[in-house]
PyMOL CGO cylinders between C-alpha atoms (Angstrom):
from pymol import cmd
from pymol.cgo import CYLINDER

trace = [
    CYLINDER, -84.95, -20.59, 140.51, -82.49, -23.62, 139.05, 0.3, 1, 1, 1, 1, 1, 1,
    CYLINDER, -82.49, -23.62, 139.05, -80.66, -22.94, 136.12, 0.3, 1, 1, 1, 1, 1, 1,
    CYLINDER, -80.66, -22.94, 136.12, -80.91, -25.64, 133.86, 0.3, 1, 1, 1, 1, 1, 1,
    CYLINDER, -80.91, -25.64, 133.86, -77.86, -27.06, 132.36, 0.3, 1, 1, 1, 1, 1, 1,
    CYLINDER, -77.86, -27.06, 132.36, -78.04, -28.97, 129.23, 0.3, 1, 1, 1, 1, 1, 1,
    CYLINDER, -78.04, -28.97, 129.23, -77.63, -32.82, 129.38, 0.3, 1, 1, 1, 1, 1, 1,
    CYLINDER, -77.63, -32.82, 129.38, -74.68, -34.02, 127.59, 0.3, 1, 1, 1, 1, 1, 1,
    CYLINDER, -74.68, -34.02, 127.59, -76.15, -36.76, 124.78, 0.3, 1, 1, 1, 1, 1, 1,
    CYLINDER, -76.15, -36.76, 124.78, -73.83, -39.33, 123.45, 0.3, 1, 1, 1, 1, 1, 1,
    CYLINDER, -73.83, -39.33, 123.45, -73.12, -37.47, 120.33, 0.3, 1, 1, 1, 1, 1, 1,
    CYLINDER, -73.12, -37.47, 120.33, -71.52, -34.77, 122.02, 0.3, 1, 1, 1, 1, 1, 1,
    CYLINDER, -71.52, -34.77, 122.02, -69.46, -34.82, 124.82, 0.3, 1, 1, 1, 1, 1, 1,
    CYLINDER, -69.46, -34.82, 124.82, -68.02, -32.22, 126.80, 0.3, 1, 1, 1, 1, 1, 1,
    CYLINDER, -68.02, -32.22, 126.80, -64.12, -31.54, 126.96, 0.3, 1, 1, 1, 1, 1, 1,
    CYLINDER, -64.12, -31.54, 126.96, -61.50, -31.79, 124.12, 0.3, 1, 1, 1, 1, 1, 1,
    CYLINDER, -61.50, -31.79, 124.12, -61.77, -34.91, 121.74, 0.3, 1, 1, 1, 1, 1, 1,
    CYLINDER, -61.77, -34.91, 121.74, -59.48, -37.80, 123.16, 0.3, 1, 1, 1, 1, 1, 1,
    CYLINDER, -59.48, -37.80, 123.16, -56.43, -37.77, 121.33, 0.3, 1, 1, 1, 1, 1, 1,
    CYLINDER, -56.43, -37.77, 121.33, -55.41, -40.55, 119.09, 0.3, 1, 1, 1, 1, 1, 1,
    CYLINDER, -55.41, -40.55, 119.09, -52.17, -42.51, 119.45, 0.3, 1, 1, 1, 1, 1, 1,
    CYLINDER, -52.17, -42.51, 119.45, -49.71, -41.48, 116.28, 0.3, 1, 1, 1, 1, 1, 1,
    CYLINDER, -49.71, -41.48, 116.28, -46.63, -43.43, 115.17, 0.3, 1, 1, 1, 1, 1, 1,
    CYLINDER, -46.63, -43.43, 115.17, -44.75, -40.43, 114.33, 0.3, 1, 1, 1, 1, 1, 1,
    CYLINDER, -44.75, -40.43, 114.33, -45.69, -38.62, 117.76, 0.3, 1, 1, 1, 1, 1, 1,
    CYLINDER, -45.69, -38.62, 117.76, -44.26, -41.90, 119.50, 0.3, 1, 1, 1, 1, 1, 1,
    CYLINDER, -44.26, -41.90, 119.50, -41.32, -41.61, 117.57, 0.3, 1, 1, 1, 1, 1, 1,
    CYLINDER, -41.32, -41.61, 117.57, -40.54, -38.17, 118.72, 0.3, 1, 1, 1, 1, 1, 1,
    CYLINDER, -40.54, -38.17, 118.72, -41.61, -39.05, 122.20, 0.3, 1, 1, 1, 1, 1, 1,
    CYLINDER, -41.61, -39.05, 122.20, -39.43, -41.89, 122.48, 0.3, 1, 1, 1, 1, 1, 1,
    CYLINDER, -39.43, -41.89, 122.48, -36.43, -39.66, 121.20, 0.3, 1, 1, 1, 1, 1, 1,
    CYLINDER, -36.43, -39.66, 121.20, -37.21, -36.65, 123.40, 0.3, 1, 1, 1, 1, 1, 1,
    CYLINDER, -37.21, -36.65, 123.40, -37.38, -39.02, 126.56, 0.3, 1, 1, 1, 1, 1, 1,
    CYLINDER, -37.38, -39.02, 126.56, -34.16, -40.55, 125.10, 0.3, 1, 1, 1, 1, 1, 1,
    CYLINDER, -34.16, -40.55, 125.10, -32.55, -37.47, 125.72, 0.3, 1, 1, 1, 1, 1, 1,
    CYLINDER, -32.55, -37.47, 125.72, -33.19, -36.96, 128.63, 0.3, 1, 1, 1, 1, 1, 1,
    CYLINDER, -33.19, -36.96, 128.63, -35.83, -34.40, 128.06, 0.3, 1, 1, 1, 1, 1, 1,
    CYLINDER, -35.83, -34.40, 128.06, -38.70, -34.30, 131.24, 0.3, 1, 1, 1, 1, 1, 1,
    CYLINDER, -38.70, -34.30, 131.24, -41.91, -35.89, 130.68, 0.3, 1, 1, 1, 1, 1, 1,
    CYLINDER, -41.91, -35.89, 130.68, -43.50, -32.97, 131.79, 0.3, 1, 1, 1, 1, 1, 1,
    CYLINDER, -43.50, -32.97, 131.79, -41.57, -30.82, 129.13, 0.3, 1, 1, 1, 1, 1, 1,
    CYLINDER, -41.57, -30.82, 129.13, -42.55, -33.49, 126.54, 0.3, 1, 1, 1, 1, 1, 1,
    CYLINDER, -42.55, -33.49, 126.54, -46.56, -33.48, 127.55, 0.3, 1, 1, 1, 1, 1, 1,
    CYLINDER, -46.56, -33.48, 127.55, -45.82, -29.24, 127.24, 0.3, 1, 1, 1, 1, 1, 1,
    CYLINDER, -45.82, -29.24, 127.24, -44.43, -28.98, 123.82, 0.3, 1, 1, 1, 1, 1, 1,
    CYLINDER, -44.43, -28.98, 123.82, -46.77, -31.95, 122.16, 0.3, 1, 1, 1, 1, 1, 1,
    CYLINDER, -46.77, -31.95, 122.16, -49.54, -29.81, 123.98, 0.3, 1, 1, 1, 1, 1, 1,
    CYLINDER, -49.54, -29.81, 123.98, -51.07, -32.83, 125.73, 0.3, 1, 1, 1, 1, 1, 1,
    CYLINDER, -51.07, -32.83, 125.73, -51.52, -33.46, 129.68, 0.3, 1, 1, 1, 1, 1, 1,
    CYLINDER, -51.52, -33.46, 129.68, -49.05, -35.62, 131.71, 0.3, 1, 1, 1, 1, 1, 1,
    CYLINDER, -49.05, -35.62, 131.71, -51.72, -38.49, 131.78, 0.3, 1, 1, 1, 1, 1, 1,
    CYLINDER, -51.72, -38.49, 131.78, -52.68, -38.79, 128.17, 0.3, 1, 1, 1, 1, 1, 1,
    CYLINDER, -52.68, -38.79, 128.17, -49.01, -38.57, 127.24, 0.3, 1, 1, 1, 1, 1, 1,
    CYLINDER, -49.01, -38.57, 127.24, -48.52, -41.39, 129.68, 0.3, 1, 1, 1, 1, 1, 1,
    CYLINDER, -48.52, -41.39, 129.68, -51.71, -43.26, 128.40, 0.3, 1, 1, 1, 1, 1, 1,
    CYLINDER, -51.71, -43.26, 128.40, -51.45, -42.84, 125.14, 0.3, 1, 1, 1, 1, 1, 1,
    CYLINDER, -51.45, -42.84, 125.14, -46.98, -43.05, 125.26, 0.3, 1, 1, 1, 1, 1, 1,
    CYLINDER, -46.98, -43.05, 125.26, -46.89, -44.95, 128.04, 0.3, 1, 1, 1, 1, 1, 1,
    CYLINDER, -46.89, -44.95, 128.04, -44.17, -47.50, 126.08, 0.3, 1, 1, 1, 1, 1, 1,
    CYLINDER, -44.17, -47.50, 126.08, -42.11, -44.60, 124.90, 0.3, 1, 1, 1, 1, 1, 1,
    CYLINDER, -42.11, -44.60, 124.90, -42.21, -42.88, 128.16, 0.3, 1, 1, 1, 1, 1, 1,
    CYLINDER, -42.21, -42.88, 128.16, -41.15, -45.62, 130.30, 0.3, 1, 1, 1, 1, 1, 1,
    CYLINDER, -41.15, -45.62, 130.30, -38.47, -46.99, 127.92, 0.3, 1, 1, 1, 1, 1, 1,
    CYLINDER, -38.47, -46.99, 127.92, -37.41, -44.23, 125.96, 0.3, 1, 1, 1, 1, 1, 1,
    CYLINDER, -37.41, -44.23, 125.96, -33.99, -43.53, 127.86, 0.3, 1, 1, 1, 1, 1, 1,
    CYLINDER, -33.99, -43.53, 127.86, -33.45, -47.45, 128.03, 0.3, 1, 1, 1, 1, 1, 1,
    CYLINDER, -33.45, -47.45, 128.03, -33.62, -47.98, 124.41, 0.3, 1, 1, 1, 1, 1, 1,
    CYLINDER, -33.62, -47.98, 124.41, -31.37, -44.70, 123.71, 0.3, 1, 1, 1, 1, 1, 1,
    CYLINDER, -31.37, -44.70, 123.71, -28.70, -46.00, 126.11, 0.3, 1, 1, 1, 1, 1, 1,
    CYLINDER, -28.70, -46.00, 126.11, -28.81, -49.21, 124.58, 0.3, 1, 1, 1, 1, 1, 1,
    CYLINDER, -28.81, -49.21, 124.58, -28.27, -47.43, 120.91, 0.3, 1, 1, 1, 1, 1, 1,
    CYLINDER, -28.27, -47.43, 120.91, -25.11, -45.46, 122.65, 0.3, 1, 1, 1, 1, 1, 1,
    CYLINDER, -25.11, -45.46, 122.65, -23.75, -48.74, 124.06, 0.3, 1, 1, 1, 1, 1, 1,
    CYLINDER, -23.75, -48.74, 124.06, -24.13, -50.54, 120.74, 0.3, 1, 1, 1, 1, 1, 1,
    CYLINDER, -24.13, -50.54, 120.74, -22.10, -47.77, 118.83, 0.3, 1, 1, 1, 1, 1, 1,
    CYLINDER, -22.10, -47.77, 118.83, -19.81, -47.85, 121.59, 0.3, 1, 1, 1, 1, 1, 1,
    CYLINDER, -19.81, -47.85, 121.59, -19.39, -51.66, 121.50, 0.3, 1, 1, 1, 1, 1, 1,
    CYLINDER, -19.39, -51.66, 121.50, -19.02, -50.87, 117.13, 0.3, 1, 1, 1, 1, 1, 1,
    CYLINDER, -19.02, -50.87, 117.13, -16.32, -48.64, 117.60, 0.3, 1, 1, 1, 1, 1, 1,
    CYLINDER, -16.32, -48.64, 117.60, -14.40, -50.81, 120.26, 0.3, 1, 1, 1, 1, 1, 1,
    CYLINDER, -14.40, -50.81, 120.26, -14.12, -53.91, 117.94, 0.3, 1, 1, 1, 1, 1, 1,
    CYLINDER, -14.12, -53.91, 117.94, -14.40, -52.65, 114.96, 0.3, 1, 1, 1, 1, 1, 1,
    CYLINDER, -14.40, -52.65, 114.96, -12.20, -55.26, 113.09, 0.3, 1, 1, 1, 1, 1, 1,
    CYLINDER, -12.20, -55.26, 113.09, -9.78, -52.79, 111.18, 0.3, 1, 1, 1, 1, 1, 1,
    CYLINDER, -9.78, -52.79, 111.18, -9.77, -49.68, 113.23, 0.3, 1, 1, 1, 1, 1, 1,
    CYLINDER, -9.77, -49.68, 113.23, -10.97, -50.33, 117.37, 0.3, 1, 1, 1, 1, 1, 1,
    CYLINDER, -10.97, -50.33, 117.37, -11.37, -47.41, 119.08, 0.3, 1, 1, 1, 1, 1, 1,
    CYLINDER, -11.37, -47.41, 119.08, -9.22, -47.92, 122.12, 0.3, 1, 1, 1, 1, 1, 1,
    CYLINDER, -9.22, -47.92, 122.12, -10.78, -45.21, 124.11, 0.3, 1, 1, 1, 1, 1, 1,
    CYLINDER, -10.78, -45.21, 124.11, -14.45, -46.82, 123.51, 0.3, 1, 1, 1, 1, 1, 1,
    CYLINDER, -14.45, -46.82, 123.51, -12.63, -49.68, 124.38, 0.3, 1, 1, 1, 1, 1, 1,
    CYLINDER, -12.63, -49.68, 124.38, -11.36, -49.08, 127.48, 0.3, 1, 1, 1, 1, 1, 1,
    CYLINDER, -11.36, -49.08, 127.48, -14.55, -46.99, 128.00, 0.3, 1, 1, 1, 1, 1, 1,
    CYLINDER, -14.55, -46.99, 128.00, -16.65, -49.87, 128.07, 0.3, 1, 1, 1, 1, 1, 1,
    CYLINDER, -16.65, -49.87, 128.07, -14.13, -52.56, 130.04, 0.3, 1, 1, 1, 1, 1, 1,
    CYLINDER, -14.13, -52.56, 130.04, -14.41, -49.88, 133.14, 0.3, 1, 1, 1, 1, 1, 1,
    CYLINDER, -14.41, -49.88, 133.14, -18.49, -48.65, 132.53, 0.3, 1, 1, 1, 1, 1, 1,
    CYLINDER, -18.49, -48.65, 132.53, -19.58, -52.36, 131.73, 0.3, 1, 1, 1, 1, 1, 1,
    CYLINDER, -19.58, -52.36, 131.73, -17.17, -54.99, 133.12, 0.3, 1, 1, 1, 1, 1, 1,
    CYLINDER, -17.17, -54.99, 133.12, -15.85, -53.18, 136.34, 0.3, 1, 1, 1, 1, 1, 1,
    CYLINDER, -15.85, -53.18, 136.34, -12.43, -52.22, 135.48, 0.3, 1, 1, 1, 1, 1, 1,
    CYLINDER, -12.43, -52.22, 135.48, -10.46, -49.72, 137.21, 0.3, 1, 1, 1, 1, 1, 1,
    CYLINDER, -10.46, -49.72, 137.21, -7.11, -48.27, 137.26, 0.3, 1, 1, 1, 1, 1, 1,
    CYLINDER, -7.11, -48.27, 137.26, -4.96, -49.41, 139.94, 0.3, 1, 1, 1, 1, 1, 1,
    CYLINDER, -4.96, -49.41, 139.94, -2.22, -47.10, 141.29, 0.3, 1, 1, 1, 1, 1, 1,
    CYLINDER, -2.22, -47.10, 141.29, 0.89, -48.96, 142.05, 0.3, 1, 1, 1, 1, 1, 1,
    CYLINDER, 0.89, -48.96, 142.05, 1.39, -49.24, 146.05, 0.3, 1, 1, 1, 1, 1, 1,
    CYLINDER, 1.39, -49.24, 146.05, 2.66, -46.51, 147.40, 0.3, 1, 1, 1, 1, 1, 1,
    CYLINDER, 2.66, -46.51, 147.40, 5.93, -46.69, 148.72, 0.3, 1, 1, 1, 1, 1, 1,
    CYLINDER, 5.93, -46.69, 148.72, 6.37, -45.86, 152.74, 0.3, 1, 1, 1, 1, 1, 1,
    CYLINDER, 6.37, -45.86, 152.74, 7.96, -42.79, 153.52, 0.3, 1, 1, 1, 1, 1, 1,
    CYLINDER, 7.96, -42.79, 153.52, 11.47, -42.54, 154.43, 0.3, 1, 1, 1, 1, 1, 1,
    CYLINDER, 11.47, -42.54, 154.43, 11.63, -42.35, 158.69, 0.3, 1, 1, 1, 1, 1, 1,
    CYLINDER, 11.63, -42.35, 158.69, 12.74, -39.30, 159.99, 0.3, 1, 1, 1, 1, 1, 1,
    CYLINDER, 12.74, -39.30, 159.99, 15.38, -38.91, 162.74, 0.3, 1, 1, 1, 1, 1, 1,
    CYLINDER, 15.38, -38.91, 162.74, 13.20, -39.47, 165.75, 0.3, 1, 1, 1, 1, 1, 1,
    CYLINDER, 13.20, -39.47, 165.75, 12.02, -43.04, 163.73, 0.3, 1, 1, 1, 1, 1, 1,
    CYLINDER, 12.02, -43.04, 163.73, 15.21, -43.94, 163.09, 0.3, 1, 1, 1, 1, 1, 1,
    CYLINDER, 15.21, -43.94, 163.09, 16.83, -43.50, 165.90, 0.3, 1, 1, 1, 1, 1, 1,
    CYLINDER, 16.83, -43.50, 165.90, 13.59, -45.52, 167.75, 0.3, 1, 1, 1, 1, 1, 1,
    CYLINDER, 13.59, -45.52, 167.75, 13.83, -48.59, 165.66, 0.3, 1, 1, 1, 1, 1, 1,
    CYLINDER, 13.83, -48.59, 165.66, 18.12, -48.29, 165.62, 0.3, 1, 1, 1, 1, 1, 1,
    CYLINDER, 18.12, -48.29, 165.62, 17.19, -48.92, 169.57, 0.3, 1, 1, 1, 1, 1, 1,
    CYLINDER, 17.19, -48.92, 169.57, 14.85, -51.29, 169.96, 0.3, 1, 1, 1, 1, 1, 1,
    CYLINDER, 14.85, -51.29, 169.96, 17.66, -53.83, 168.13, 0.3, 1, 1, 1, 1, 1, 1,
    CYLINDER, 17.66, -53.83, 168.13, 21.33, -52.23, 169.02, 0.3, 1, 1, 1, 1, 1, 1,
    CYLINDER, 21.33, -52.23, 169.02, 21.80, -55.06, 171.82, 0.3, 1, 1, 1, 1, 1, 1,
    CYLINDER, 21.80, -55.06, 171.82, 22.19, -58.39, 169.14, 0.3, 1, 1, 1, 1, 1, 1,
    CYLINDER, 22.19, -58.39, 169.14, 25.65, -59.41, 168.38, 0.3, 1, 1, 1, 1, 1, 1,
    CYLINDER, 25.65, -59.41, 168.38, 26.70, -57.91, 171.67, 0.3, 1, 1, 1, 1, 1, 1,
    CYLINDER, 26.70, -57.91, 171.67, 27.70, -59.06, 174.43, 0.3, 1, 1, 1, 1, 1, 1,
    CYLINDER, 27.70, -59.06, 174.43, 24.19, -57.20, 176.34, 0.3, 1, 1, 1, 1, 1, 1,
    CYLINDER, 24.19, -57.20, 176.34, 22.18, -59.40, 173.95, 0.3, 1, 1, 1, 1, 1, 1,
    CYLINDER, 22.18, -59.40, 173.95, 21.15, -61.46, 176.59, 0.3, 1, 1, 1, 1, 1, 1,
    CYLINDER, 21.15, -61.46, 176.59, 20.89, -59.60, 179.56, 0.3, 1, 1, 1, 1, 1, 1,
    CYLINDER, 20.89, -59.60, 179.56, 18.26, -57.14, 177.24, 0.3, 1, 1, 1, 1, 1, 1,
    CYLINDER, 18.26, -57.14, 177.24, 16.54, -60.10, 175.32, 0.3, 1, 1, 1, 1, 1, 1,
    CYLINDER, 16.54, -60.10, 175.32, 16.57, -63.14, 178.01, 0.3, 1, 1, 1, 1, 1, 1,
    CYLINDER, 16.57, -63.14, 178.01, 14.36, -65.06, 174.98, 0.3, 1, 1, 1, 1, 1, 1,
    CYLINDER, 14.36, -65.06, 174.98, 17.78, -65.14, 172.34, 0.3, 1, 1, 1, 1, 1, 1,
    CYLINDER, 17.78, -65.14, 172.34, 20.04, -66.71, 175.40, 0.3, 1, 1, 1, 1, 1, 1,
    CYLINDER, 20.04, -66.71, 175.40, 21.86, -69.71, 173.44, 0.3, 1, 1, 1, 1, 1, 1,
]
cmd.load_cgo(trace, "trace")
């Protein structure tokens, strides 16, 4: 015996209505995604599936955490020149994120020689301006 399943007609179709694109979810998408939050934590609390999030947000999703960057940086840039009161710390901030500056320690200075040091490099010159200067160093014979 076959059980007979009913035919799905064009008026009704099996499954949950496709969901319709809203401004105001984008919005929130795009702000969630912004901050960092996981798609698949977004999908969860909007109650939607990975795939229509990403069909129906697939903008906000892929360009959510650009555009909020680009909001920080422009706030950042604001505060640096602002023309009566720069932020010297955004400043700075941004010349070393942005434009590749760094701090640069001044050259360290070479430690002093200890006694065995000394006493190596005292001996490798001790014969000039003697009279064994050229019996050592046949190269300085005048």
């Amino acid at each position: 015996m076959t059980s007979a399943k009913p035919k799905a007609t064009a008026s009704r179709r099996p499954g949950r209505p496709a969901h319709q694109r809203d401004e105001a979810i984008a919005r929130r998408v795009a702000m969630l995604i912004g901050c960092g939050v996981r798609v698949a934590d977004v999908a969860a609390l909007l109650s939607l599936s990975e795939p229509t999030l990403r069909r129906a947000y697939g903008d906000e999703v892929r360009l959510g955490h650009v555009r909020a960057g680009a909001m920080v940086a422009q706030s950042l840039f604001k505060a640096a020149t602002h023309p009566k009161r720069p932020d010297t710390k955004a400043a700075v901030f941004w010349l070393r994120s942005r434009c590749g500056w760094t701090e640069v320690a001044a050259p360290a200075q070479p430690p002093e020689p200890g006694k065995k040091d000394a006493a190596q490099a005292l001996g490798l010159v001790a014969e000039r301006g003697t009279s064994w200067d050229g019996l050592l160093n046949p190269d300085s014979v005048q």
